[in-house]
C-alpha positions in Angstrom: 117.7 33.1 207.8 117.8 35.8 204.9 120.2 38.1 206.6 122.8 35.6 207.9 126.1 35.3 206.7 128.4 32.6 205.9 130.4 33.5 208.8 127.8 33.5 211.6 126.4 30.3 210.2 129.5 28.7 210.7 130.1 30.1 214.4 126.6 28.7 215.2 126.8 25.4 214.2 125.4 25.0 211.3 127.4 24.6 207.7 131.4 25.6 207.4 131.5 28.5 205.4 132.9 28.3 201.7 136.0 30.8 201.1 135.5 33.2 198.3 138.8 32.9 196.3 140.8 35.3 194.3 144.2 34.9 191.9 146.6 37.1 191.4 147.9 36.5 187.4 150.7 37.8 186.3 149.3 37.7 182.0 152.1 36.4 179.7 151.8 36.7 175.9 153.7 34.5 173.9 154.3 35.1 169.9 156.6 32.7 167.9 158.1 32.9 164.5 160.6 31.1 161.9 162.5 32.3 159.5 164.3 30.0 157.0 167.1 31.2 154.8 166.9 29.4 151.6 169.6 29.9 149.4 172.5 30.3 152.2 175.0 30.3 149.6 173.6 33.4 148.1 173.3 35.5 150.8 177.3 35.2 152.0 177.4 38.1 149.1 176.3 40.1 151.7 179.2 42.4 153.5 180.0 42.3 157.4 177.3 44.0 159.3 174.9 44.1 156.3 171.6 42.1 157.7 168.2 40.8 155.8 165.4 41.5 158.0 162.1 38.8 158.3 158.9 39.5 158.2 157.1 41.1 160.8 154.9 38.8 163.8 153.1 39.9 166.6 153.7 39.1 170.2 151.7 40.8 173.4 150.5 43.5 171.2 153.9 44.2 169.9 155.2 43.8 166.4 158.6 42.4 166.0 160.9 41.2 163.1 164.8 39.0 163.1 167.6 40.2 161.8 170.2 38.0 159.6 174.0 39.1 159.5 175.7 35.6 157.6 179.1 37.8 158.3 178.2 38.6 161.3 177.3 42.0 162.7 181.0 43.5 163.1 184.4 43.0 162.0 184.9 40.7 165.1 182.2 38.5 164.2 182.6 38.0 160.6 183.5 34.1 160.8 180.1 33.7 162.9 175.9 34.0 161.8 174.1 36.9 163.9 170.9 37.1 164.7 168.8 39.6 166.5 165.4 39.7 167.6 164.1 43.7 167.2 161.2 45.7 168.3 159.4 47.3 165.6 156.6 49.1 166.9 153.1 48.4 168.7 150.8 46.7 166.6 147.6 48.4 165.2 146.6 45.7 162.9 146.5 42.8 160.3 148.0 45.5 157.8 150.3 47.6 159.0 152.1 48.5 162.4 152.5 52.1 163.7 156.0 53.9 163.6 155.2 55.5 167.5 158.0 54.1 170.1 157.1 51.9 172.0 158.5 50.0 175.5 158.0 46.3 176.9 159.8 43.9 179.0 159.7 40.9 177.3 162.0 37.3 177.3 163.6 35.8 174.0 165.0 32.4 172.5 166.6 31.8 169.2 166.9 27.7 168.3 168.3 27.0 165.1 166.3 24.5 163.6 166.3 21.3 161.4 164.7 22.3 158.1 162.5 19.0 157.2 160.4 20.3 154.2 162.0 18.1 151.6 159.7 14.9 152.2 162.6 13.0 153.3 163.2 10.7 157.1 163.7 13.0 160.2 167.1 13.7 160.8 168.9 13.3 164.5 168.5 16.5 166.0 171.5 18.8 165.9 173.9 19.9 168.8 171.8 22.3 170.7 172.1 25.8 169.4 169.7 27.7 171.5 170.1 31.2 173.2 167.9 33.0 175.4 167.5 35.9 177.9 165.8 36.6 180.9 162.4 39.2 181.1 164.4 42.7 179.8 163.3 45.8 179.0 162.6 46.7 174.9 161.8 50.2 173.5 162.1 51.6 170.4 162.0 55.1 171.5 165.5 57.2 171.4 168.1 56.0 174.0 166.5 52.7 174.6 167.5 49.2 173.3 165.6 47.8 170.6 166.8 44.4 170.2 168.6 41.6 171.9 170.9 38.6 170.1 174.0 37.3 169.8 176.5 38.1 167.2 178.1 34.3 167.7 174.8 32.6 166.7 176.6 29.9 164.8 180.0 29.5 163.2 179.8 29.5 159.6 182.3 26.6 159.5 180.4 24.4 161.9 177.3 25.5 159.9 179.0 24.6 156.3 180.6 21.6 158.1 178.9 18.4 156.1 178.9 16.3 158.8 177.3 18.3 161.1 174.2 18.1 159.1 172.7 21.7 160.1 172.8 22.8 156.2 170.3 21.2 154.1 170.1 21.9 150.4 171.8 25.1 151.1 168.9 25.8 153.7 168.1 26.1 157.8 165.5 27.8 160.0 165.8 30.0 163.2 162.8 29.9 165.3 162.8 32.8 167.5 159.8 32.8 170.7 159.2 36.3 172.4 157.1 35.9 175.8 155.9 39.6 176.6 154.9 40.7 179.9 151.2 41.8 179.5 150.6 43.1 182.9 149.6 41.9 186.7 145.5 41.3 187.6 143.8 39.5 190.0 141.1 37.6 188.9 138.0 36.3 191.1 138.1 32.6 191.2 134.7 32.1 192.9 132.1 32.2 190.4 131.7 29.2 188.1 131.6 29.7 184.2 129.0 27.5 182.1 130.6 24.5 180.6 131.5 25.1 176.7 129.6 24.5 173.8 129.0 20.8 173.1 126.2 21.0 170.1 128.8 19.7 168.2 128.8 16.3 170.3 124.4 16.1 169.8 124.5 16.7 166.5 127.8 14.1 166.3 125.7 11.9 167.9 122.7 11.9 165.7 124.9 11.0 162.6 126.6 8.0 164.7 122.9 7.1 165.5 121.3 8.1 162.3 118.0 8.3 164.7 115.2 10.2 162.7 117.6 9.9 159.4 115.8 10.7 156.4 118.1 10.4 153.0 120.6 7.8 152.2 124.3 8.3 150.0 125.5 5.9 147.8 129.4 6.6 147.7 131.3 3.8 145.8 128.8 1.0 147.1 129.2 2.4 150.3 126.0 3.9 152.3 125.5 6.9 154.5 122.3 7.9 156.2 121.9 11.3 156.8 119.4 14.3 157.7 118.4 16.7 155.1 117.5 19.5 156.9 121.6 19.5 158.7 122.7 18.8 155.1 120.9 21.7 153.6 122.0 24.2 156.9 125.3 23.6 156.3 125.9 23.3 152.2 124.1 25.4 149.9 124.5 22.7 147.3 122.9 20.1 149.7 120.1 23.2 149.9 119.5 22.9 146.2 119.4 19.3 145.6 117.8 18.5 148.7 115.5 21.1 149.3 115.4 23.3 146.3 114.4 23.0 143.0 117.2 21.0 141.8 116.4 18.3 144.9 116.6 14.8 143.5 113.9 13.1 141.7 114.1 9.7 143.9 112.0 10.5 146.5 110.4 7.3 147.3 113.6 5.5 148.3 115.6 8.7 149.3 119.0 7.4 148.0 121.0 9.7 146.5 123.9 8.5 144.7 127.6 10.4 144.4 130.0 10.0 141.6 133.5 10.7 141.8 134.3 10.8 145.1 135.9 8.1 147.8 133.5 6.9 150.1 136.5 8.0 152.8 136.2 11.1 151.8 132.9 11.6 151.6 132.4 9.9 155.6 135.0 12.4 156.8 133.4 15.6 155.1 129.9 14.7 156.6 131.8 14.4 160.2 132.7 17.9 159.4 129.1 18.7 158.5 127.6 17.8 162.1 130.6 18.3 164.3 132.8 21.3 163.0 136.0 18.9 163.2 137.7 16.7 160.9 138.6 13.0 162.4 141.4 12.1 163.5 143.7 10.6 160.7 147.0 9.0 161.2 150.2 11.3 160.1 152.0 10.7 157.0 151.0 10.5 153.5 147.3 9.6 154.1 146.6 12.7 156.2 147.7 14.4 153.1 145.6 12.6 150.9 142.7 13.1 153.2 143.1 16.4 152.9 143.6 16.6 149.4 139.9 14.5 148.7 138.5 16.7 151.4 139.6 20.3 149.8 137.6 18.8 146.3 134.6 18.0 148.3 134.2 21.1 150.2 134.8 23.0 147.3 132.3 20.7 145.6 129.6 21.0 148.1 130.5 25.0 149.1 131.7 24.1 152.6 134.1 27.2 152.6 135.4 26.8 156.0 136.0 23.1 155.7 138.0 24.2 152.2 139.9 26.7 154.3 140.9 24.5 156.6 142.0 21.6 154.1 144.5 24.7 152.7 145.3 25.8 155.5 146.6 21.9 156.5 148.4 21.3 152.8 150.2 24.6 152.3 151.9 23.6 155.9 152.9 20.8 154.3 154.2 21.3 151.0 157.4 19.0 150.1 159.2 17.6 147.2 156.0 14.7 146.8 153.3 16.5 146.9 154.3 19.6 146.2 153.5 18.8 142.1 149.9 17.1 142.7 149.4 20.5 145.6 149.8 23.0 142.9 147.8 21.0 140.5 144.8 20.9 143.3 145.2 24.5 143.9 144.8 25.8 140.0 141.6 23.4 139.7 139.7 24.6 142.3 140.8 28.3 142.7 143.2 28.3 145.9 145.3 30.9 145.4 147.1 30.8 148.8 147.7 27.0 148.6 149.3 28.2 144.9 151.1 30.4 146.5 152.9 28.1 148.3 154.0 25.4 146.6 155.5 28.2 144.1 157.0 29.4 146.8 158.5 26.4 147.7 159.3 25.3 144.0 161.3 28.5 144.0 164.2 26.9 145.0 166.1 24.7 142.1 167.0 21.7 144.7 163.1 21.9 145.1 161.9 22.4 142.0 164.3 19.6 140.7 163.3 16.6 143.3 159.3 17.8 142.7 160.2 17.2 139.1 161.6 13.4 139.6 157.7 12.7 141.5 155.2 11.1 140.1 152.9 14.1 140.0 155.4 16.6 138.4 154.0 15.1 134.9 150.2 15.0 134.9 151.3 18.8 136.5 152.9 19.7 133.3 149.9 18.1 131.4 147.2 19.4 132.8 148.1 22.8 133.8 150.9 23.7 131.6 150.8 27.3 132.4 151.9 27.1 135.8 155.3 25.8 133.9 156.1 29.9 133.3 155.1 30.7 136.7 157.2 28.1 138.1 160.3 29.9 135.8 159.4 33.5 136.7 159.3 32.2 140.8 163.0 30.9 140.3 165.3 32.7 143.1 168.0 31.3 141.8 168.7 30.9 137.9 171.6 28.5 135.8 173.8 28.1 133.0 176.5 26.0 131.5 179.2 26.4 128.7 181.5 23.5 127.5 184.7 25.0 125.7 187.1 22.8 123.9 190.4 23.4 123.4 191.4 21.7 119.9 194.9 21.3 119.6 196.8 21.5 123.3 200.1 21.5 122.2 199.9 24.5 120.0 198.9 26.7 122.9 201.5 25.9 125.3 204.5 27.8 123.6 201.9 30.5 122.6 201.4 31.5 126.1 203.9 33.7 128.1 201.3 33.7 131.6 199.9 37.1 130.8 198.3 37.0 127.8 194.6 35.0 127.2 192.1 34.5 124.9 188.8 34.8 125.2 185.3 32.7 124.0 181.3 33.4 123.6 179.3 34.9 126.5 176.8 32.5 127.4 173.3 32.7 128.4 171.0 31.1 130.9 167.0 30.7 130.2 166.3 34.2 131.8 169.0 36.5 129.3 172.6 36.9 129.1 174.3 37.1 133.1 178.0 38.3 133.7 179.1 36.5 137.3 180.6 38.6 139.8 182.9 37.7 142.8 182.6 39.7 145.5 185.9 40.2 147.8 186.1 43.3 150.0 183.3 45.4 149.3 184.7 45.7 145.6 183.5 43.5 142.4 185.5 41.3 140.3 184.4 40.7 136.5 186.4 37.6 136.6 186.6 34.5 138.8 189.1 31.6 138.2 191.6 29.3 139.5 195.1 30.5 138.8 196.3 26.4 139.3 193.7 25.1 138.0 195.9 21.9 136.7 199.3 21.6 135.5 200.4 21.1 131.8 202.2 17.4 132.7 199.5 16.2 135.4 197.0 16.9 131.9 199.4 15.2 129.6 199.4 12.5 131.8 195.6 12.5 132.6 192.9 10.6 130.3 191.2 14.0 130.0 193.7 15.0 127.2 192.4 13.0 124.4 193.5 13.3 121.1 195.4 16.5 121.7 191.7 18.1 122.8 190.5 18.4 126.0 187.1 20.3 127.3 186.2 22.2 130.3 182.5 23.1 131.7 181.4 25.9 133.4 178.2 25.8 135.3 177.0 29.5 137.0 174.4 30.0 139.2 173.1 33.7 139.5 170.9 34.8 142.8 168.4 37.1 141.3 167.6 38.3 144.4 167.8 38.1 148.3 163.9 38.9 149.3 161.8 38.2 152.3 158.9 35.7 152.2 156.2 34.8 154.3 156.0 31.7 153.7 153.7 28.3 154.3 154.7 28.2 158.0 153.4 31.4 158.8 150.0 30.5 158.1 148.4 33.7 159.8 150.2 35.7 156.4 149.7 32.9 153.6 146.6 30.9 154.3 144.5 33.0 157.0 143.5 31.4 160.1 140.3 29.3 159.5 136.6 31.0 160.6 135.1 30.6 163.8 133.0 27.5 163.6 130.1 28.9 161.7 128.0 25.3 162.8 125.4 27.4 165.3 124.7 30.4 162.9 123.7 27.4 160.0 121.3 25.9 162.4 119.9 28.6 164.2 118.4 30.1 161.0 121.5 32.3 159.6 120.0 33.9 156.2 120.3 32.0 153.3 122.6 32.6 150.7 121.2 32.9 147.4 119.9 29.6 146.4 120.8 30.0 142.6 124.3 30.3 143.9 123.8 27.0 145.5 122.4 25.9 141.9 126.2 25.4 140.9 125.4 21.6 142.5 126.9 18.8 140.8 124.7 16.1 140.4 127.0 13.9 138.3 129.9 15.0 140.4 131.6 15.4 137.4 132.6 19.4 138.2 133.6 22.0 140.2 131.4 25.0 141.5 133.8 26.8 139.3 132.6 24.5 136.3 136.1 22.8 135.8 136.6 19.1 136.0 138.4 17.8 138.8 140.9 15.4 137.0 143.9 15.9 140.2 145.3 12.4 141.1 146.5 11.7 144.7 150.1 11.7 145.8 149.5 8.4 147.6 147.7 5.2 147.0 144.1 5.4 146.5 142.5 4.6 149.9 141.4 1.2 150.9 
């Protein structure tokens, strides 16, 4: 009957009544961040309880930064890292962050962190050096706590200590995760929601099918059948030369042939085209390559969230191999975030110098020699050297009663004339040297003494600067998260962008939309 309920149904026989159900959720917001210190070395200048801090990330609405004491935060720390994980503020956007105090309860970890950027085989993981604290209270109003840490983080020594292995090219990361209590709801569990979108598995279909396919690629011998009128939603190049004025000649056999451009390639970026996902591709250098082929095409074709995503994936894998043949990619076809990072990354001497012994590093310097300066002007930290001979040994022992010294040239490194400073208490030293440096008989009896003439070198390297970067692991601030997928809009008759914008086709494949040629080489073997 209309009017009876579950209840009396059940009591008179008929079918059990179904429970309604209700959850109550208790919402957790999780935000996660690392911070790598590059240049270690350079930042022990620092004094005791003088701290870097990171850049800001956002967790449960709530901005927060980490702070970096490497001598510690007090006097009775000063042989130990310190890190602390602060409050800054609530968040009010992707710009900026309001100064009004704010309060949250909220649970911490900070893991010190293998940094494996350098291209080279995984190391064992370290000793575990991970702290954490229970759901506390934050505020960063007046009389409340602002932060939690731990002024023992690590023991410089253990950190220095070589066969620990925790340093790496005067480099390691802290990764610090904030879990912030939202708040408590209860949600009604009855109701069943409608199953996701799968038009991306129709259309994925169709291509595996090619049922009703109506235009044929010719890719390196290879042979694609495809739909136009998908091509053209998605691509306003495919628009112009399959549709437009500019559509191919050929159309009696409908073959339309590519040039310059792996078949591999080209069968991954039409995936894209009628599923809104790449395929899956085995890790390693090939995934790189993939994605290197794949930024050219969608930059070729104007497939600007398939580009975005093909950045997205290098600049969060920028190392020593790649990083020359990366930076090349990026100038050609106008990705100024993906440039971004591999300068950044190049910034560091130890990286810039195994980048330079890669393949890559040349055709780099050939092809886009101006990104030589900007790989200079990026340098943190800068170098020089001085050889000064003493002609004549003998003649300056007697001379010498062990107060009085001569002097030689200043010297200069590629960025201007540096004087080197040792910093010991708070105060600074225009002199650093080694009292005992070697004895007149153990140099007499050396073979450095040659000829009554011996030399010494002197190599200084000057930190310019201790800054904060947001760098290619914090692809929210370099490389902007990727667009929605854009795949219904296309096909459900989005406006067309200006079709002579999509004239910038390239029917010989032989240039960019931006009209330059795309002469990058891959940092692995050409694929098979």
């Amino acid at each position: 009957m209309a009017g009876s309920s579950p209840s009396a149904a059940a009591s008179g026989g008929g079918c059990e009544a179904v429970p309604s159900t209700s959850t109550i959720v208790a919402e957790m917001a999780t935000g996660s961040h690392v911070l790598t210190v590059d240049g270690y070395s350079g930042t022990k200048g620092l004094a005791v309880g003088e701290h870097v801090k990171s850049g800001t990330f956002v967790a449960g609405g709530h901005s927060w930064h980490i702070k970096y004491f490497p001598n510690g935060a007090t006097d009775e720390t000063s042989e130990w890292v310190s890190v602390f994980v602060c409050l800054t503020g609530k968040y009010s956007g992707p710009a900026k962050t309001k100064g009004a105090a704010a309060t949250v309860k909220a649970r911490c970890k900070l893991t010190l962190l293998l940094d494996g950027r350098d291209g080279r085989a995984a190391l064992p993981p370290p000793p575990p050096f991970t702290k954490s604290c229970e759901l506390r209270t934050f505020s960063s109003g007046k009389g409340g706590s602002d932060q939690w840490g731990h002024k023992k983080f690590v023991r410089r020594k253990e950190l220095e200590d070589p066969s620990k292995r925790l340093l790496r090219h005067d480099r390691f990361s802290v990764r610090c995760d904030v879990t912030v209590a939202v708040g408590i709801r209860t949600d009604d569990t009855t109701a069943k929601l409608p199953p996701p979108s799968d038009l991306h598995r129709h259309l994925g279909r169709l291509l595996k099918t090619n049922a009703g396919a109506d235009v044929t690629f010719d890719v390196a011998g290879h042979k694609f059948a495809a739909h136009r009128c998908v091509l053209a939603a998605r691509s306003p190049v495919f628009m112009a030369e399959l549709l437009g004025p500019m559509k191919e000649e050929d159309t009696e056999s409908h073959v339309v042939s590519i040039r310059d451009m792996d078949a591999r390639a080209f069968k991954a970026m039409l995936h894209f085209i009628y599923t809104d996902s790449l395929p899956n591709v085995d890790d390693g250098g090939e995934a790189a390559a993939m994605a290197q082929h794949l930024l050219a095409a969608a930059d070729r074709y104007d497939i600007e969230r398939l580009k975005l995503i093909c950045e997205d994936k290098l600049s969060g894998g920028v190392d020593a191999t790649t990083a020359a043949t990366t930076l090349a990619l990026a100038e050609q076809h106008g990705c100024c975030r993906l440039k971004e990072a591999c300068l950044r990354f190049m910034a560091s001497p130890a990286n810039l110098k195994a980048a330079m012994a890669s393949d890559g590093f040349e055709h780099l310097a050939r092809s886009c020699p101006s990104l030589l300066k900007e790989l200079a002007a990026n340098l943190a930290v800068v170098s020089g050297s001085h050889v000064l001979k003493i002609d004549g040994f003998s003649q300056t022992i007697g001379a010498s009663d062990g107060g009085s010294y001569s002097t030689t040239c200043t010297f200069s490194t590629a960025f201007g004339v540096w004087l080197f400073y040792q910093y010991w208490r708070g105060k600074a030293s225009p002199t650093w040297s080694f009292p005992r440096f070697i004895t007149a008989k153990a140099l007499e009896e050396s073979g450095y003494l040659v000829g009554d003439s011996f030399s010494l070198r002197c190599d200084v390297a000057v930190v310019k600067d201790i800054r904060t970067e947001d760098d290619a692991t914090t692809v929210k601030k370099l490389v902007g998260v990727p667009p929605p997928s854009d795949i219904g809009a296309h096909l459900g008759g989005e406006t067309w962008r200006s079709t002579s914008a999509a004239r910038r086709s390239r029917r010989t494949g032989a240039c960019s939309p931006r009209g330059r040629r795309c002469s990058w080489r891959s940092s692995s073997a050409r694929w098979r």
